[in-house]
PyMOL Python script that loads the backbone (N, CA, C, O; Angstrom):
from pymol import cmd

cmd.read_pdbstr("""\
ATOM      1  N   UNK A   1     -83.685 -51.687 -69.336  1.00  0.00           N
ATOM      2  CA  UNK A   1     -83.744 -53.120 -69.131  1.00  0.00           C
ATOM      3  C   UNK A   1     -82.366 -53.600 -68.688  1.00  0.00           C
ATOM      4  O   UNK A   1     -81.422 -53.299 -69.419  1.00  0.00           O
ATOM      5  N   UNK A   2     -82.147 -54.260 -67.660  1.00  0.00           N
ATOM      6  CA  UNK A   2     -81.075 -54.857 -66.824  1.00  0.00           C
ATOM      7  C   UNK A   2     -80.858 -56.874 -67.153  1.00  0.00           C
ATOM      8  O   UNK A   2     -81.293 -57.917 -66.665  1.00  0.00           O
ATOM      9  N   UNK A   3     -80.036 -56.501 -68.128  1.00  0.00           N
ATOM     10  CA  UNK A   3     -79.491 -58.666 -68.470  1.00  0.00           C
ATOM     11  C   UNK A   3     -78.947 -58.689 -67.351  1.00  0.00           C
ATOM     12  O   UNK A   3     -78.506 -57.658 -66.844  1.00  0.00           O
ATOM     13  N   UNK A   4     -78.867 -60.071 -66.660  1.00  0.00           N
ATOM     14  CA  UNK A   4     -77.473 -60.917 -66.404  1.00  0.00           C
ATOM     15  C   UNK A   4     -77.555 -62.243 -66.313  1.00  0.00           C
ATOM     16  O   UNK A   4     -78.648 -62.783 -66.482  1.00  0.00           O
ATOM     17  N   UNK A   5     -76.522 -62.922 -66.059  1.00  0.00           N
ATOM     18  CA  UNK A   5     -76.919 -64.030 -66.465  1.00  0.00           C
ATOM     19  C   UNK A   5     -76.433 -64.417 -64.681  1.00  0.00           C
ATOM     20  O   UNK A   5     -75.451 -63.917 -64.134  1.00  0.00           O
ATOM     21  N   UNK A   6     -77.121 -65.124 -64.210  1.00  0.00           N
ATOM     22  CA  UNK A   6     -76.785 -66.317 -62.989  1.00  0.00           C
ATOM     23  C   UNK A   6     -76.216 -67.556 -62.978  1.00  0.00           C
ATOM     24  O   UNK A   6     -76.446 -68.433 -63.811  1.00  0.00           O
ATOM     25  N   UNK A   7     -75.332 -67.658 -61.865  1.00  0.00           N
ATOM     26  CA  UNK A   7     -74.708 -69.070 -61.926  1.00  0.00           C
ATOM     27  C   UNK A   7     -74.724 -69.657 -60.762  1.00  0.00           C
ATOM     28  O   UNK A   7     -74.387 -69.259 -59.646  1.00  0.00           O
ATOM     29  N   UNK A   8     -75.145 -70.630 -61.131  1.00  0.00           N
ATOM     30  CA  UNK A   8     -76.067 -71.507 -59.408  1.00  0.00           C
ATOM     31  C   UNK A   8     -75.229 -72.820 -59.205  1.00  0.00           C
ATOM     32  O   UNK A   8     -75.064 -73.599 -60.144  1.00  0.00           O
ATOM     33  N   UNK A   9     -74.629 -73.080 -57.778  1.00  0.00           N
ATOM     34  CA  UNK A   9     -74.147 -73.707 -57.540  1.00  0.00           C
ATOM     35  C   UNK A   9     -75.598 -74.769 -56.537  1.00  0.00           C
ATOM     36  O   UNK A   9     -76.099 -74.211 -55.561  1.00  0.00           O
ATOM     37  N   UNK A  10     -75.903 -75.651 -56.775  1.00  0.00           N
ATOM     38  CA  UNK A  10     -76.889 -76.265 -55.908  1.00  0.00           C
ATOM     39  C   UNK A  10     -76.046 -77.078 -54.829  1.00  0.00           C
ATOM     40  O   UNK A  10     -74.830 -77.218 -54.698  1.00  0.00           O
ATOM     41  N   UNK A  11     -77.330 -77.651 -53.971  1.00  0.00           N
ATOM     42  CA  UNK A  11     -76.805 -78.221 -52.756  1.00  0.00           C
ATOM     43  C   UNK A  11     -76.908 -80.165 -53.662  1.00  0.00           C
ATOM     44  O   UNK A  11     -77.654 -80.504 -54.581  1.00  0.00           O
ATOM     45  N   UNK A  12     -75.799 -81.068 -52.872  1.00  0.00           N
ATOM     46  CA  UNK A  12     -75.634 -82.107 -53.157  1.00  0.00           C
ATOM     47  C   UNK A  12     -77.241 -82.624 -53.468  1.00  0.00           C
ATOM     48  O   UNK A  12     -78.170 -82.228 -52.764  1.00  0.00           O
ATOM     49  N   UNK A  13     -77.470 -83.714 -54.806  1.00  0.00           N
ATOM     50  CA  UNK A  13     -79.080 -84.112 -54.918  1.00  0.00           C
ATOM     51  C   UNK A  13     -80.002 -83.441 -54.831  1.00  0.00           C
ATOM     52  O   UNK A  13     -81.042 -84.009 -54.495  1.00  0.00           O
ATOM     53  N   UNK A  14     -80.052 -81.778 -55.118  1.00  0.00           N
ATOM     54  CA  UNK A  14     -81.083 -81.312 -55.247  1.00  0.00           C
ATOM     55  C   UNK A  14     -81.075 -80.515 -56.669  1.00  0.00           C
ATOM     56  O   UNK A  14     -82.105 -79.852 -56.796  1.00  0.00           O
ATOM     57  N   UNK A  15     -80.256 -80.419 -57.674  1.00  0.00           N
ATOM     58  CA  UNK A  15     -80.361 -80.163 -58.947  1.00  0.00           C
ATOM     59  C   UNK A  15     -81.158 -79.653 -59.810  1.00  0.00           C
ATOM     60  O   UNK A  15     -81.494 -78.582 -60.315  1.00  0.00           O
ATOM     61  N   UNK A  16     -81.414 -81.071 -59.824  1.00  0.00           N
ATOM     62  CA  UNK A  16     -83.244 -80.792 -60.546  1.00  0.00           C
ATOM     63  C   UNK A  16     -84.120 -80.511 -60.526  1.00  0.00           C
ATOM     64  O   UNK A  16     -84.872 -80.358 -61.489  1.00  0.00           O
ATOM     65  N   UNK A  17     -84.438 -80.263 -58.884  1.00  0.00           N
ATOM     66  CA  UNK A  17     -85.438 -80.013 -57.919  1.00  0.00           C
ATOM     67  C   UNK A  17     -85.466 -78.372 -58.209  1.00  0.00           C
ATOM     68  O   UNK A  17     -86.448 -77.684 -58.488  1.00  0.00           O
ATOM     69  N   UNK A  18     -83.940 -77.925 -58.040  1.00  0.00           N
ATOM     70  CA  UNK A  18     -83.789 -76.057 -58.019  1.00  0.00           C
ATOM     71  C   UNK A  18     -84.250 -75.911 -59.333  1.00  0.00           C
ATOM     72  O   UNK A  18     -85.239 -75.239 -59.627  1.00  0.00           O
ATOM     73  N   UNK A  19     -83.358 -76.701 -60.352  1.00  0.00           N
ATOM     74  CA  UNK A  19     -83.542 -76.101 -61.558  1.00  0.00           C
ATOM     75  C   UNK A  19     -84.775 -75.822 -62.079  1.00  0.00           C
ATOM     76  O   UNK A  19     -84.874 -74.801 -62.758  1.00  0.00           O
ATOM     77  N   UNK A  20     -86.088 -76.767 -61.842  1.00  0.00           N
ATOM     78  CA  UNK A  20     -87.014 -76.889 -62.048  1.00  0.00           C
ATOM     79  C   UNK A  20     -87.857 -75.833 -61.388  1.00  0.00           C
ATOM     80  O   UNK A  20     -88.875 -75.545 -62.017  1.00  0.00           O
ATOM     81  N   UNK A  21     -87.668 -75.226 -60.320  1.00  0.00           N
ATOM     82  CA  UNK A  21     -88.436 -74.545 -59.271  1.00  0.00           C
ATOM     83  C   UNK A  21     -87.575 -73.250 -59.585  1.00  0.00           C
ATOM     84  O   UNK A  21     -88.353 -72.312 -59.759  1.00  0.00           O
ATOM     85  N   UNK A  22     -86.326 -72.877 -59.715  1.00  0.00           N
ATOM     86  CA  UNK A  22     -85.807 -71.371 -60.302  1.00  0.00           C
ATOM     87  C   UNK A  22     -86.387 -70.895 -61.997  1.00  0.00           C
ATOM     88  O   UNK A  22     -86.318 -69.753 -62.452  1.00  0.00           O
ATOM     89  N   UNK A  23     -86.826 -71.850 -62.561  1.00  0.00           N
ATOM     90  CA  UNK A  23     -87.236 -71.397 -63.872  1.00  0.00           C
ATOM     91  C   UNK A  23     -88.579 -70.812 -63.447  1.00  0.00           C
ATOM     92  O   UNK A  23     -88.956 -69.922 -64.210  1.00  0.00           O
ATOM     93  N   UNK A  24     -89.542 -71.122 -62.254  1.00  0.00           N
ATOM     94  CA  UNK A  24     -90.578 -70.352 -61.821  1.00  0.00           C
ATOM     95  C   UNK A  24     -90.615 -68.546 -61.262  1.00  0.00           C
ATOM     96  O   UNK A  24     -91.562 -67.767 -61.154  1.00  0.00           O
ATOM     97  N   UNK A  25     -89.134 -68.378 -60.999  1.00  0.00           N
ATOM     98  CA  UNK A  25     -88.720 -67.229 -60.482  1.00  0.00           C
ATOM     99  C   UNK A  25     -89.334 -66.337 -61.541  1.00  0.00           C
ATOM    100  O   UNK A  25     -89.138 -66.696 -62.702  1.00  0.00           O
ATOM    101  N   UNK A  26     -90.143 -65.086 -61.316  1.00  0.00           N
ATOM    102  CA  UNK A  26     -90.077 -63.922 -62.115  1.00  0.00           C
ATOM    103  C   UNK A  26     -88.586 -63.367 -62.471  1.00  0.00           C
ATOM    104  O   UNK A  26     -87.697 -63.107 -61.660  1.00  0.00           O
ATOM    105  N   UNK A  27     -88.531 -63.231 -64.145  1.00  0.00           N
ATOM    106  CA  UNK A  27     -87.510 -62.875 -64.246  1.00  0.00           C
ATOM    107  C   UNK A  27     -86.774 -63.742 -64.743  1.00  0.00           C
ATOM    108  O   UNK A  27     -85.768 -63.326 -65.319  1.00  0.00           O
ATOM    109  N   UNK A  28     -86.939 -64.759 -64.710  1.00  0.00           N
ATOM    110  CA  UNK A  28     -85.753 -65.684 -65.121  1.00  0.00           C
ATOM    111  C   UNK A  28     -86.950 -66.253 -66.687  1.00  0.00           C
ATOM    112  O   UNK A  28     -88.094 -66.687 -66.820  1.00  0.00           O
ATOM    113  N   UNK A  29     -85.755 -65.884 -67.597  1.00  0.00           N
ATOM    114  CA  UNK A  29     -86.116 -66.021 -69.042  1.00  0.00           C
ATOM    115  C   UNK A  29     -85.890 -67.490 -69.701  1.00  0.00           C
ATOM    116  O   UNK A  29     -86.721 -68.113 -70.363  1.00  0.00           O
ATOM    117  N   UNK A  30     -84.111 -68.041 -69.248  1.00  0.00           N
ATOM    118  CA  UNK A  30     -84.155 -69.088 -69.549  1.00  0.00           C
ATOM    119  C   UNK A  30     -83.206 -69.522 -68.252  1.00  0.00           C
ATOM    120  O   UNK A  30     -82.934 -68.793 -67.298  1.00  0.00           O
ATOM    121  N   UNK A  31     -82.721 -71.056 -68.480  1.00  0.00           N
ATOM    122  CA  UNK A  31     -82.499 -71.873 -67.417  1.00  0.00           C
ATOM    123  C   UNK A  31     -81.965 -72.904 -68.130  1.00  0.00           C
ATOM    124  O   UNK A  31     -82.542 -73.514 -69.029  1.00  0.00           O
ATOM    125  N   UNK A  32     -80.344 -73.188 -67.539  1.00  0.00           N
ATOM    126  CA  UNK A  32     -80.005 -74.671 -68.475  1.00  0.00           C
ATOM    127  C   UNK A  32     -78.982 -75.159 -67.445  1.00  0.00           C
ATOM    128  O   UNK A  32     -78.040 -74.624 -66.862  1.00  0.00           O
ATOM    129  N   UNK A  33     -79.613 -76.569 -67.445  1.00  0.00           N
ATOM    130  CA  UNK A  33     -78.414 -77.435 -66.556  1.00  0.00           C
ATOM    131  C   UNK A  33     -77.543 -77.633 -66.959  1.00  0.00           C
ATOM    132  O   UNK A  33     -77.343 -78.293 -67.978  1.00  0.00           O
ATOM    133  N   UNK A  34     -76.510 -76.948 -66.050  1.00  0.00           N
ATOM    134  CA  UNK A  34     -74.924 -77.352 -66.992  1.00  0.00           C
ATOM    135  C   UNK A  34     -73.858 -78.463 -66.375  1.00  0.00           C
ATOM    136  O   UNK A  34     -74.413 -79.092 -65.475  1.00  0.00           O
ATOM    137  N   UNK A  35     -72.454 -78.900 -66.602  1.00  0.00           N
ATOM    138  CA  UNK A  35     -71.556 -79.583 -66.007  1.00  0.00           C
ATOM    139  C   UNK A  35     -70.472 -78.586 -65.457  1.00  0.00           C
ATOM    140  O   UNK A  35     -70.634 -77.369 -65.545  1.00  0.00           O
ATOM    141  N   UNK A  36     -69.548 -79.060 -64.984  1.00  0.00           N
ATOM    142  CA  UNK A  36     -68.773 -78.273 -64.377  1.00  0.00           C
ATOM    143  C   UNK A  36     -68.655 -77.534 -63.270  1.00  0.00           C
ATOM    144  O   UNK A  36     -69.150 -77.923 -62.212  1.00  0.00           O
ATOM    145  N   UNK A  37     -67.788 -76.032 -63.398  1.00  0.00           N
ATOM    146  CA  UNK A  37     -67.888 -75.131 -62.134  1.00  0.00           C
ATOM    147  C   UNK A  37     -69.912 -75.072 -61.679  1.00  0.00           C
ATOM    148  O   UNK A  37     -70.469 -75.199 -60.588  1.00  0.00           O
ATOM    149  N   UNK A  38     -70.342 -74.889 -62.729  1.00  0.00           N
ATOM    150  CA  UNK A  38     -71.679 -74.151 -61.980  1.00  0.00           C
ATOM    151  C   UNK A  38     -72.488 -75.481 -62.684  1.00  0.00           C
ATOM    152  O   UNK A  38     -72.161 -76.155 -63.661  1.00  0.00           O
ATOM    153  N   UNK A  39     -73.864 -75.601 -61.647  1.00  0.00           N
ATOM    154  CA  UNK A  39     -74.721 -76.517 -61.689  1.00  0.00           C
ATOM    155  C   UNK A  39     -76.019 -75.929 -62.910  1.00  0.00           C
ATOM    156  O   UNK A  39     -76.780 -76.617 -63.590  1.00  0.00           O
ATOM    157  N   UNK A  40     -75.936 -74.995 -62.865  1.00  0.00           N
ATOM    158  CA  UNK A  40     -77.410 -74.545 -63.495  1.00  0.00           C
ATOM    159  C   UNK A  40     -76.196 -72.869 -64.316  1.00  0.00           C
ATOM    160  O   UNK A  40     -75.033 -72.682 -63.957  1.00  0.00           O
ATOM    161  N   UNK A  41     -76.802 -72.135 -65.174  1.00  0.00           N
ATOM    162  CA  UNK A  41     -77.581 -71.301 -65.725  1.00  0.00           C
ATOM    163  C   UNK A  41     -78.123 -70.380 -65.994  1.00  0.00           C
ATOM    164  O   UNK A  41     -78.157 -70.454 -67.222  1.00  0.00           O
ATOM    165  N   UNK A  42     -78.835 -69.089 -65.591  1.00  0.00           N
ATOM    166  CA  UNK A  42     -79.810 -68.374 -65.511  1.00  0.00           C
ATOM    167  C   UNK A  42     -79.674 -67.258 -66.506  1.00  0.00           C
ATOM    168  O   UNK A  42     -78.759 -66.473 -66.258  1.00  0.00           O
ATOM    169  N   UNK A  43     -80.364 -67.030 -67.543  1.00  0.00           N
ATOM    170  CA  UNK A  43     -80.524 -65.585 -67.859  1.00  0.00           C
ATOM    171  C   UNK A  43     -81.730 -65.219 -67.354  1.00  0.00           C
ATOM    172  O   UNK A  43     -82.822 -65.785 -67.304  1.00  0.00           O
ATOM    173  N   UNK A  44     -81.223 -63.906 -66.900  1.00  0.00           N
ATOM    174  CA  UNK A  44     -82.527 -62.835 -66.265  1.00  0.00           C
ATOM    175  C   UNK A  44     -82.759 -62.014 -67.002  1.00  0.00           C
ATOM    176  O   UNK A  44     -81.947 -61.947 -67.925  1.00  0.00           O
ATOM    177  N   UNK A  45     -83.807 -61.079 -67.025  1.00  0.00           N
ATOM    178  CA  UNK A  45     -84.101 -59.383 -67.548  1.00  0.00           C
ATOM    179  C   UNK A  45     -84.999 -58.989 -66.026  1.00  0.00           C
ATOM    180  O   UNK A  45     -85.830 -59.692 -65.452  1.00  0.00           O
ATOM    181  N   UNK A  46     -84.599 -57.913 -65.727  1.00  0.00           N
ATOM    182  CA  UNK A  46     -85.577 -56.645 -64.814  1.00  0.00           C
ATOM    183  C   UNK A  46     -85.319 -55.438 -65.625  1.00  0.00           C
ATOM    184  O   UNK A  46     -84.397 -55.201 -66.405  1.00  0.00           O
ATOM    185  N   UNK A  47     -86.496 -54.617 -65.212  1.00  0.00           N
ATOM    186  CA  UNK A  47     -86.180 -53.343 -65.866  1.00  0.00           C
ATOM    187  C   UNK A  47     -85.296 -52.415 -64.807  1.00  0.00           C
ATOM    188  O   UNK A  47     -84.921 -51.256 -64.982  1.00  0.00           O
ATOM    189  N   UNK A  48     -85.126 -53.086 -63.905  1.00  0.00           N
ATOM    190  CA  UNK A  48     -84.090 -51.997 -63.265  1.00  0.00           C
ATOM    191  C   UNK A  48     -83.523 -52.799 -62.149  1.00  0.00           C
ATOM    192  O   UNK A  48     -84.112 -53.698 -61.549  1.00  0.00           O
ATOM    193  N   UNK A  49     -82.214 -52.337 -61.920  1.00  0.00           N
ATOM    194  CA  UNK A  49     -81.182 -52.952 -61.185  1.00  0.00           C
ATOM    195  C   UNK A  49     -82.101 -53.504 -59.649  1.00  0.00           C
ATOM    196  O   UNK A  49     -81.759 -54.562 -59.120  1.00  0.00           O
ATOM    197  N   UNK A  50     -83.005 -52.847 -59.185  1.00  0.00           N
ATOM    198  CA  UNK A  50     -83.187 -52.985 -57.461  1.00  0.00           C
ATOM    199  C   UNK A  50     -84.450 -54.033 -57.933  1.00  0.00           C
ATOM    200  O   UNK A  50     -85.067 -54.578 -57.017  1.00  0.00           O
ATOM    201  N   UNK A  51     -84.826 -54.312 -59.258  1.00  0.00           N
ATOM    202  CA  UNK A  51     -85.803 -55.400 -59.242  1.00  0.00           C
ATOM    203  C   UNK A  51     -84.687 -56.784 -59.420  1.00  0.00           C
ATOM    204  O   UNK A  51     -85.007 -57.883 -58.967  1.00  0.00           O
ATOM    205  N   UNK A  52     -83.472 -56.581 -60.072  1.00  0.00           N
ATOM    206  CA  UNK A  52     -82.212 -57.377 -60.475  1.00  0.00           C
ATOM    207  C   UNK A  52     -82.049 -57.957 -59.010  1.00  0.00           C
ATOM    208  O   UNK A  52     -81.663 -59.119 -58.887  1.00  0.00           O
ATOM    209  N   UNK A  53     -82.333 -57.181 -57.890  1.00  0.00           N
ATOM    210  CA  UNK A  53     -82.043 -57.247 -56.465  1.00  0.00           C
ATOM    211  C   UNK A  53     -83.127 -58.325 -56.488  1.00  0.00           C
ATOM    212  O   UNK A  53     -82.997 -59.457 -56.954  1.00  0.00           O
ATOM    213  N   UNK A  54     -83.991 -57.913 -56.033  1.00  0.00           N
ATOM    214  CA  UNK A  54     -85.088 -59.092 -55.941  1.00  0.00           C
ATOM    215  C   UNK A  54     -85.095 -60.211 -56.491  1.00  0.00           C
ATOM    216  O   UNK A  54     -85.470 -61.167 -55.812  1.00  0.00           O
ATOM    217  N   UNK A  55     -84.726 -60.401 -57.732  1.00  0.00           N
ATOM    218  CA  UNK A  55     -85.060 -61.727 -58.670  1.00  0.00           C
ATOM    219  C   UNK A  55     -83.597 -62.645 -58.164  1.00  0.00           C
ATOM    220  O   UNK A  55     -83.452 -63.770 -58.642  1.00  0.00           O
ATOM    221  N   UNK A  56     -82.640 -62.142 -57.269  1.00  0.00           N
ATOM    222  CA  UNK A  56     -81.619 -62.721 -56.762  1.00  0.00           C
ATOM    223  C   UNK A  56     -82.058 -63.073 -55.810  1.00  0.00           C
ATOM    224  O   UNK A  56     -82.086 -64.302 -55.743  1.00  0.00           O
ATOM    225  N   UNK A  57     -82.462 -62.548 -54.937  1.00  0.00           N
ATOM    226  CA  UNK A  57     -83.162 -62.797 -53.802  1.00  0.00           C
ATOM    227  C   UNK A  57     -83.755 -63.859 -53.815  1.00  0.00           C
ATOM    228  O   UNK A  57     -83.229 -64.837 -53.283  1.00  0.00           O
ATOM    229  N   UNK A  58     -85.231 -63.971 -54.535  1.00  0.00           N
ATOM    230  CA  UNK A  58     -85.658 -64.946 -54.734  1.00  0.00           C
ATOM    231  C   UNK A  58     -85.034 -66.551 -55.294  1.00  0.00           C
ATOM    232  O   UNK A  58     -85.496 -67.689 -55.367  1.00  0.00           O
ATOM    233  N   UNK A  59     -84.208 -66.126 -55.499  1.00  0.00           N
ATOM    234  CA  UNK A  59     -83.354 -67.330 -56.746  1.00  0.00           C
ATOM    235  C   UNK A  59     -82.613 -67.909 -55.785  1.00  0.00           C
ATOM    236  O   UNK A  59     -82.587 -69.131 -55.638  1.00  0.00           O
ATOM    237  N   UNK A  60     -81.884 -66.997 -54.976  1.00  0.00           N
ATOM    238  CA  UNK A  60     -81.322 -67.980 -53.641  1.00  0.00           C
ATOM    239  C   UNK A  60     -82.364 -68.880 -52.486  1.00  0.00           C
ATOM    240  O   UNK A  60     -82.142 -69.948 -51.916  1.00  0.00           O
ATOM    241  N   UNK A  61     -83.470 -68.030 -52.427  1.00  0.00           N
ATOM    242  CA  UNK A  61     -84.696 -68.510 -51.616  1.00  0.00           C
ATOM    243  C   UNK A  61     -84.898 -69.990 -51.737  1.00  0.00           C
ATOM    244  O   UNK A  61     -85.010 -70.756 -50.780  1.00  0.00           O
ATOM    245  N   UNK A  62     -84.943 -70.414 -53.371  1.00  0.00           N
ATOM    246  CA  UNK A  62     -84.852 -71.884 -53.809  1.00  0.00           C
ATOM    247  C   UNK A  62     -84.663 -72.847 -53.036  1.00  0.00           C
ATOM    248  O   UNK A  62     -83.555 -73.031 -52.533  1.00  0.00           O
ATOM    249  N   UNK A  63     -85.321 -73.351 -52.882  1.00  0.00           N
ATOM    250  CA  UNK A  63     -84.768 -74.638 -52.274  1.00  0.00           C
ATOM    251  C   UNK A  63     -83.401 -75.527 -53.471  1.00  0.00           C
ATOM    252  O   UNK A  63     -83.389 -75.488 -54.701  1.00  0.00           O
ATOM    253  N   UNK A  64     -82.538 -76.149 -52.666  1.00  0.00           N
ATOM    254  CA  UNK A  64     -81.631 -76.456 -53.147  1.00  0.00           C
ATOM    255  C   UNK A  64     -80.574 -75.680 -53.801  1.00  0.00           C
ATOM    256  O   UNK A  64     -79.439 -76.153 -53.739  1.00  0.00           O
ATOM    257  N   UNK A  65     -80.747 -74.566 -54.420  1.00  0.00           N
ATOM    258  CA  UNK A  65     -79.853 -73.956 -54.087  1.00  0.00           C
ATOM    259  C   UNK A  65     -79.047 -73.216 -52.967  1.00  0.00           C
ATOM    260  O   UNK A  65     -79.525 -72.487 -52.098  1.00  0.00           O
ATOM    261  N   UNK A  66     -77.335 -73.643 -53.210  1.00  0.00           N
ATOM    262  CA  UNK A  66     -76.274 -73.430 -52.613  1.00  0.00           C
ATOM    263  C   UNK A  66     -75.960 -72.062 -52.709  1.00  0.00           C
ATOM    264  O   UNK A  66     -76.276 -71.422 -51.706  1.00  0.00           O
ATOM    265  N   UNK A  67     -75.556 -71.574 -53.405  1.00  0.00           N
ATOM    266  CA  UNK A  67     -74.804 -69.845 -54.264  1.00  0.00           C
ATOM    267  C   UNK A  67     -75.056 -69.965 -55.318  1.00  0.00           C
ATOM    268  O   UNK A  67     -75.061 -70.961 -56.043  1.00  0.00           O
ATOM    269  N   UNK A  68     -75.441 -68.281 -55.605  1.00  0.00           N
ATOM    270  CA  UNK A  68     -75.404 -67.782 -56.655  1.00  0.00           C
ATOM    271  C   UNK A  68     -74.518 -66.983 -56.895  1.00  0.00           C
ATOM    272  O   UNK A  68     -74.116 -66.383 -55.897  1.00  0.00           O
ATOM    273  N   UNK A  69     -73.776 -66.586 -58.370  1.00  0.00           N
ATOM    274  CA  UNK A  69     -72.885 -65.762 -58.665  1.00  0.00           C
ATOM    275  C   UNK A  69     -73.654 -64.741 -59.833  1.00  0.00           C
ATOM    276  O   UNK A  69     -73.937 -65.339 -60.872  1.00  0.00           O
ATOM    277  N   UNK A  70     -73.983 -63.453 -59.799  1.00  0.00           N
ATOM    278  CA  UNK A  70     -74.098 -62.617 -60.614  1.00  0.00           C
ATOM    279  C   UNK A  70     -73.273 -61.991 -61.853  1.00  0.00           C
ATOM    280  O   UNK A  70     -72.082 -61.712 -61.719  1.00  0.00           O
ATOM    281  N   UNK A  71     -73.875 -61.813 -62.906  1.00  0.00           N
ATOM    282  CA  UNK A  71     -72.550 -61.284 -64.104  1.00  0.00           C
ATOM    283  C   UNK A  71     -73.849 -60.009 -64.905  1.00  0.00           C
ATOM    284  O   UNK A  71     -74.835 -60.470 -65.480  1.00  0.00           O
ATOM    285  N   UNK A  72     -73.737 -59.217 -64.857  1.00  0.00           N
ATOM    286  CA  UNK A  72     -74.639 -58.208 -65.338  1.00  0.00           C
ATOM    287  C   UNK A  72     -73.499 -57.824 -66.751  1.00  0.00           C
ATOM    288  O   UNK A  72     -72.294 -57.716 -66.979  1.00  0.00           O
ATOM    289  N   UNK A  73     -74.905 -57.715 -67.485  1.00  0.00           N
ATOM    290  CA  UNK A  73     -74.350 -57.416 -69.270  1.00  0.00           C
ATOM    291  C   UNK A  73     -74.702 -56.205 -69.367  1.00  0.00           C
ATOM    292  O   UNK A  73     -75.795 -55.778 -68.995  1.00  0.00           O
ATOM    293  N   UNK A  74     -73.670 -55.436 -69.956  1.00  0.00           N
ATOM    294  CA  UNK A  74     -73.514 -54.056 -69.864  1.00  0.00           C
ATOM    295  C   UNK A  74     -73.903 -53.523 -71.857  1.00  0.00           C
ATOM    296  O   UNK A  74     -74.064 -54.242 -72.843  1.00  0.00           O
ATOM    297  N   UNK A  75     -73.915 -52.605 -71.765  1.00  0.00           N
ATOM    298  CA  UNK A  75     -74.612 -52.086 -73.001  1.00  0.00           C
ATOM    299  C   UNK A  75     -76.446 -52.477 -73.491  1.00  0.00           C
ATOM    300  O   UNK A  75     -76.716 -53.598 -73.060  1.00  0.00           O
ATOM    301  N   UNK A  76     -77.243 -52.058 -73.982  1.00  0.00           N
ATOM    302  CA  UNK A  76     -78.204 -51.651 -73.816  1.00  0.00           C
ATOM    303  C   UNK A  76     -79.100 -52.603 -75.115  1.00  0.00           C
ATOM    304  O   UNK A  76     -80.287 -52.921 -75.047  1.00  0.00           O
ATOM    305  N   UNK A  77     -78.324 -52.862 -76.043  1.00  0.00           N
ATOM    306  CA  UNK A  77     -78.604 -53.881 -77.115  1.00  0.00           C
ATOM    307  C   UNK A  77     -78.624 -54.991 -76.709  1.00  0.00           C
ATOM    308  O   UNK A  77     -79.438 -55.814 -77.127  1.00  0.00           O
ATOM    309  N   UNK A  78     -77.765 -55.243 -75.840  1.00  0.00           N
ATOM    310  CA  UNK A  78     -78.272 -56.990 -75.372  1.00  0.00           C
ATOM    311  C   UNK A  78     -79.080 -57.125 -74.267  1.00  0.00           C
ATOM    312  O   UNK A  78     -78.920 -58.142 -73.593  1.00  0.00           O
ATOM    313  N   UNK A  79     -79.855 -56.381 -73.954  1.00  0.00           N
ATOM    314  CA  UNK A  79     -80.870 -56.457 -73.083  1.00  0.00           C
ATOM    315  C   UNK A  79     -82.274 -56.709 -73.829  1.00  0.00           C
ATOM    316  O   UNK A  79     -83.177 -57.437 -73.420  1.00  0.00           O
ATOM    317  N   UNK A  80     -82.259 -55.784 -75.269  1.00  0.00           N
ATOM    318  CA  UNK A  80     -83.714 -56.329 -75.403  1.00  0.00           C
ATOM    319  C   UNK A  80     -84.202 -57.862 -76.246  1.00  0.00           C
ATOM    320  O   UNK A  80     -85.387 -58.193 -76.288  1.00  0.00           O
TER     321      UNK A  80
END
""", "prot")
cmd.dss("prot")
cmd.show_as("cartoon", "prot")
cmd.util.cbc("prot")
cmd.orient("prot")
């Protein structure tokens, strides 16, 4: 099982729109609007890195989202 967590920068006025429509992404467990550097959030799980590929994929697809930044959690206990 592959964690990481995502950090979504959205496009100007569309926020809520992504946030709301990336929590639909397979894969994405939870989702929280934040302040600051990053607009949104994401923890993921895939069971394997090239599905980790995909669920990024898709997550940029979003409408309103700008960039995403990836952070993969390493060790095997915080995945399940």
């Amino acid at each position: 099982m592959t964690l990481a967590f995502i950090f979504v920068n959205c496009n100007v006025d569309e926020g809520s729109t992504a946030e709301r429509n990336v929590k639909k992404v397979r894969g994405v467990v939870e989702s929280h609007e934040t302040s600051g550097a990053y607009d949104i959030i994401l923890k993921v799980k895939a069971d394997t890195e090239a599905e980790l590929r995909d669920i990024i994929k898709n997550i940029r697809k979003v409408r309103g989202v700008g960039a995403a930044i990836t952070s993969i959690v390493y060790g095997n206990d915080q995945a399940d």
